[in-house]
C-alpha positions as CSV (number, residue, x, y, z in Angstrom):
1,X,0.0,0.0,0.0
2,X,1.3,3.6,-0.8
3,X,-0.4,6.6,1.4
4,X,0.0,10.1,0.4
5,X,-1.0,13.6,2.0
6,X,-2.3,16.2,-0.1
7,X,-2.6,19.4,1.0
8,X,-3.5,22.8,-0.7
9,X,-4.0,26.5,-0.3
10,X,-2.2,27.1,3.2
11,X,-2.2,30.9,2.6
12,X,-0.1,32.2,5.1
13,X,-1.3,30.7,7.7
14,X,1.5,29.1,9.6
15,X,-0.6,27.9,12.6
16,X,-2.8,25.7,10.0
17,X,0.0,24.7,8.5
18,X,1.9,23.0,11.3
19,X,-1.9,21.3,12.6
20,X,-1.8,19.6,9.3
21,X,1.5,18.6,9.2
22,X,2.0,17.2,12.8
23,X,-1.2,15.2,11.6
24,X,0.1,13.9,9.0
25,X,3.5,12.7,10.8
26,X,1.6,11.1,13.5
27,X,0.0,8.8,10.3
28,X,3.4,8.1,9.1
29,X,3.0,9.3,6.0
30,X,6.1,10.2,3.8
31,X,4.7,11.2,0.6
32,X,3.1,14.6,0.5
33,X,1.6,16.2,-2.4
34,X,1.2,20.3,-2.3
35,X,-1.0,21.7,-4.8
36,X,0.1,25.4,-4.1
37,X,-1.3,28.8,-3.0
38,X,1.0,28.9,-0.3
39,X,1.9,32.8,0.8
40,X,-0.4,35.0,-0.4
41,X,-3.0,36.4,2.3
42,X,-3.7,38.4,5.5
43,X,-0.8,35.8,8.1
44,X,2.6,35.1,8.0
45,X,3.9,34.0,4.2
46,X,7.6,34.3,5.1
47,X,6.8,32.0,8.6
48,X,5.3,29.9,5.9
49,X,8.1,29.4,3.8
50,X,10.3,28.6,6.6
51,X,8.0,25.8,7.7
52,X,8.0,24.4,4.2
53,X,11.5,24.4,3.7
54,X,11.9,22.2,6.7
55,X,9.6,19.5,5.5
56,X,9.9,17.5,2.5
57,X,7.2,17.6,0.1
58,X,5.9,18.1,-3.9
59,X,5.1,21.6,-4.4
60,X,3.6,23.4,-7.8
61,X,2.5,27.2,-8.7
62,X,-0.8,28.3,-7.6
63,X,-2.4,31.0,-8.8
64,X,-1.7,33.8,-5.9
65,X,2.7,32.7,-6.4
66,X,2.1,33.3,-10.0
67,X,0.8,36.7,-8.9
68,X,3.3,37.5,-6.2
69,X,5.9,36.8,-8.8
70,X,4.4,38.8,-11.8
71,X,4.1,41.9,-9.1
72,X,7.4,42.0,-8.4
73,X,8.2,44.3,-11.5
74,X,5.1,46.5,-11.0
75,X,3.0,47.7,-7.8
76,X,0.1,45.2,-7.7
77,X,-3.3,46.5,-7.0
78,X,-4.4,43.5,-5.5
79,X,-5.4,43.6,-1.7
80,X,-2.4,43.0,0.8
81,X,0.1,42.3,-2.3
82,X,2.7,44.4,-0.6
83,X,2.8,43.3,2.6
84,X,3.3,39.9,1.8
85,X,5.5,40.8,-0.7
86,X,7.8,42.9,1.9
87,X,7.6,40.1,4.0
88,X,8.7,37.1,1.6
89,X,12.8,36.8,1.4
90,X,14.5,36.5,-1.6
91,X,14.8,32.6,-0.8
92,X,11.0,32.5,-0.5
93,X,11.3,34.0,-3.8
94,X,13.3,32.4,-5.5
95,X,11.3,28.8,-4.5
96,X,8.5,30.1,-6.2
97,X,10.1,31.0,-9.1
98,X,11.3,27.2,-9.2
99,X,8.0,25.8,-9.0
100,X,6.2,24.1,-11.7
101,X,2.8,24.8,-12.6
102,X,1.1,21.1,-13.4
103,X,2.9,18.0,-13.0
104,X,2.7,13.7,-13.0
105,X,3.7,12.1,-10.2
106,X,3.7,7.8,-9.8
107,X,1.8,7.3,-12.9
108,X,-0.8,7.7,-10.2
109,X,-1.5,11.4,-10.0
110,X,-2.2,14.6,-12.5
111,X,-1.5,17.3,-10.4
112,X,-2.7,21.2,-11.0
113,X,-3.6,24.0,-9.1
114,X,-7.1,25.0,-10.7
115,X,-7.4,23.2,-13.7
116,X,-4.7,21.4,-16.2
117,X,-4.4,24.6,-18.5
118,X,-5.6,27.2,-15.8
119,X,-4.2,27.9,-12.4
120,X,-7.2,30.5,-11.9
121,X,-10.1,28.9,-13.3
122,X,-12.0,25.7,-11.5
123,X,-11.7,22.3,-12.3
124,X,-15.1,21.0,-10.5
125,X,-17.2,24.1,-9.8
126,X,-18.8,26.0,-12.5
127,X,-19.8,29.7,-11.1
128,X,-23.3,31.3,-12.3
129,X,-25.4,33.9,-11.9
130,X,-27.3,31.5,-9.4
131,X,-24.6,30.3,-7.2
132,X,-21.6,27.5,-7.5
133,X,-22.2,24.2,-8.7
134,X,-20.2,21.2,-9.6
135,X,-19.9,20.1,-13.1
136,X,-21.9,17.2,-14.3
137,X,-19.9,13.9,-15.0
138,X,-20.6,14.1,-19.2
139,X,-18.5,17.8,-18.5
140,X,-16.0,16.4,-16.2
141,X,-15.3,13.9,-18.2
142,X,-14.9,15.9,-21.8
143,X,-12.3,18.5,-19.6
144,X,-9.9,15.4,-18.3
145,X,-10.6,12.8,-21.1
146,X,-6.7,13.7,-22.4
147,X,-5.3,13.0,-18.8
148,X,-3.9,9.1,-18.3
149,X,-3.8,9.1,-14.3
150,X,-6.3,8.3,-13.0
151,X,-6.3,10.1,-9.9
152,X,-6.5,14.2,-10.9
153,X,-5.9,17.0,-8.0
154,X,-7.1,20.1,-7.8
155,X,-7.0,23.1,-5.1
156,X,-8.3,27.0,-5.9
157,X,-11.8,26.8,-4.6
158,X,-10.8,25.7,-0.9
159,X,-13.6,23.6,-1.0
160,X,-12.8,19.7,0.0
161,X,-14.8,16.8,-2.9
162,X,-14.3,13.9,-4.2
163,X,-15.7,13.4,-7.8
164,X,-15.4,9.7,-9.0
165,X,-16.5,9.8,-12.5
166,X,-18.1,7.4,-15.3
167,X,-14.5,6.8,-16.7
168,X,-13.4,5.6,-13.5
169,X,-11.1,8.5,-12.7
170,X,-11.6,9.8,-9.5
171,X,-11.2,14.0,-9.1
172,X,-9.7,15.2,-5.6
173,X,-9.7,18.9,-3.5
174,X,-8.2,18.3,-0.3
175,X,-9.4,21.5,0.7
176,X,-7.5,24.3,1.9
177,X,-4.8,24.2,4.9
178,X,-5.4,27.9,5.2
179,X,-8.4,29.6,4.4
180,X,-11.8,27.6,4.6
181,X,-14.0,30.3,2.9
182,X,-13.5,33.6,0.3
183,X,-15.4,35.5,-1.5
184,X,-14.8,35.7,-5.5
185,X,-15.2,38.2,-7.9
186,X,-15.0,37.2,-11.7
187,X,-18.1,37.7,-14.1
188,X,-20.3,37.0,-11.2
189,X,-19.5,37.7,-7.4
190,X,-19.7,34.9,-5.3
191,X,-19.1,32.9,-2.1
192,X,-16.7,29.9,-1.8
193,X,-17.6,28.0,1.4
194,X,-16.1,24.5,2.9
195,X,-18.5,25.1,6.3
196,X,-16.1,24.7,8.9
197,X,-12.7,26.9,10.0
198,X,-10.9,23.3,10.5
199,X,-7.9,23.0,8.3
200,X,-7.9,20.2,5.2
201,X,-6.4,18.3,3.4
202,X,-7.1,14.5,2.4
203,X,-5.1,11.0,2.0
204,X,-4.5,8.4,-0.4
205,X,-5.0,5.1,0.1
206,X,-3.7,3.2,-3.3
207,X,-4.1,-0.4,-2.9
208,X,-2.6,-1.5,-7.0
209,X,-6.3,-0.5,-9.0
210,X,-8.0,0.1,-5.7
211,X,-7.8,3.8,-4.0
212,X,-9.0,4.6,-0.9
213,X,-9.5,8.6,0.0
214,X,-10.2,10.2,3.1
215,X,-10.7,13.6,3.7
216,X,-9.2,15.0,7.3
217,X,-10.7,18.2,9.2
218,X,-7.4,19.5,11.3
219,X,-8.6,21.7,14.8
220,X,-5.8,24.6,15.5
221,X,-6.2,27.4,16.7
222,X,-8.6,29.5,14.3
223,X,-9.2,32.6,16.6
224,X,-5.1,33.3,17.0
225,X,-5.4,32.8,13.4
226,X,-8.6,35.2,13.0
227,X,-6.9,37.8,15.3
228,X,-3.7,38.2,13.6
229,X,-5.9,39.0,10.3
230,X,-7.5,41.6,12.1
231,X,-4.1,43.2,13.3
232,X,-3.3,42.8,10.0
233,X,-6.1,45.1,8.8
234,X,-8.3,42.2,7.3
235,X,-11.5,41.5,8.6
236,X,-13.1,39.8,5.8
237,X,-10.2,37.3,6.6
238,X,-10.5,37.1,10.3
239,X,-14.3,36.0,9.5
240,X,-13.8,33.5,7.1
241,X,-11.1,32.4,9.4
242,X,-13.2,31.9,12.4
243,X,-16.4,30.2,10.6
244,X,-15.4,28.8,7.3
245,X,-18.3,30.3,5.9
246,X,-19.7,34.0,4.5
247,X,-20.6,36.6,6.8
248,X,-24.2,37.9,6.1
249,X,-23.3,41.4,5.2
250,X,-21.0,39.9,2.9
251,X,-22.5,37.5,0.7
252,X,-23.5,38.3,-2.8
């Protein structure tokens, strides 16, 4: 049997990250899978990166390191850009700048951040005028039938699913380590909501042809977390922080 963490969108937040990761040690698992978004946000990205470096893993690009990086050369107008970028060092940034964006790993896993030609669009969810929904399995199916894995992971909406489809591939969002809700703003403004302020991710059972998934709610301390948002001067974070879901004057 090979067992593998995956973990996604810590976003800063240090205090998440080390609840997941001391979880995952105490399962003895060696093999973890990081499916990006790892600095950007209203904590401590630098604190981040230090943990990270300490603790072997397979990282790619997210969406919000592709950002950090293409501000660099140009004042970003993107909410609490430059304090994380004065607070990154040029180690942090140079890791990112290493990263790759998709990748294949034990002729198991596809691996991408949002979807495999997008790092800012969603794999599973399909946003409307009337809320988020999942794809259906005919749609799913079209948008990975050139993928040979069978296992496909996914992060960017911070929502945990499992998705087994017709085709027998199975799609996976652990989750995020770091944020449990956000609200979006594309063509349509809307709320992305996992319910709880627990941090994710999930593990992978694989058995040869059989695979086994479970999905793992972390405690920590979310109101340290939420507070040091608020400090920050965040307090759309510090809510989603402290219930994993939209505030009422908030939602669209």
């Amino acid at each position: 049997m090979e067992t593998y963490a995956i973990i996604s969108d810590i976003h800063g937040n240090s205090l998440a990250l080390v609840a997941v990761l001391k979880n995952i040690k105490a399962r003895g698992i060696k093999k973890i899978i990081n499916l990006g978004d790892h600095f950007f946000g209203a904590l401590e990205p630098e604190a981040v990166a230090g943990i990270l470096r300490e603790n072997e893993m397979l990282c790619i690009s997210g969406n919000t390191d592709r950002e950090i990086l293409e501000s660099i050369d140009w004042k970003s107008d993107k909410e609490g850009m430059d304090r994380v970028k004065a607070d990154l060092s040029q180690q942090s940034i140079s890791w990112l700048r290493n990263l790759p964006k998709i990748l294949n790993y034990d002729s198991l896993f596809f691996v991408c951040h949002g979807t495999p030609a997008s790092d800012d669009e969603y794999l599973l969810e399909k946003v409307t005028a009337n809320g988020v929904f999942v794809y259906n399995d005919e749609e799913l199916v079209k948008g990975t039938d050139h993928i040979k894995e069978r296992i496909i992971l996914c992060g960017h909406s911070h929502v945990n699913r499992v998705v087994y489809l017709s085709n027998d591939k199975i799609i996976l969002n652990p989750g995020s380590v770091g944020l449990p809700a956000y609200l979006g703003n594309g063509e349509h403004r809307f709320a992305m909501e996992s319910m709880t302020p627990h941090a994710k991710y999930a593990i992978v059972y694989s058995y040869g042809q059989s695979v086994s998934i479970e999905q793992v709610l972390c405690a920590y301390d979310w109101h340290k977390a939420s507070e040091a948002a608020r400090r920050n001067g965040n307090e759309k974070w510090a809510q989603f922080l402290l219930h994993g879901r939209m505030p009422k004057d908030l939602r669209p």
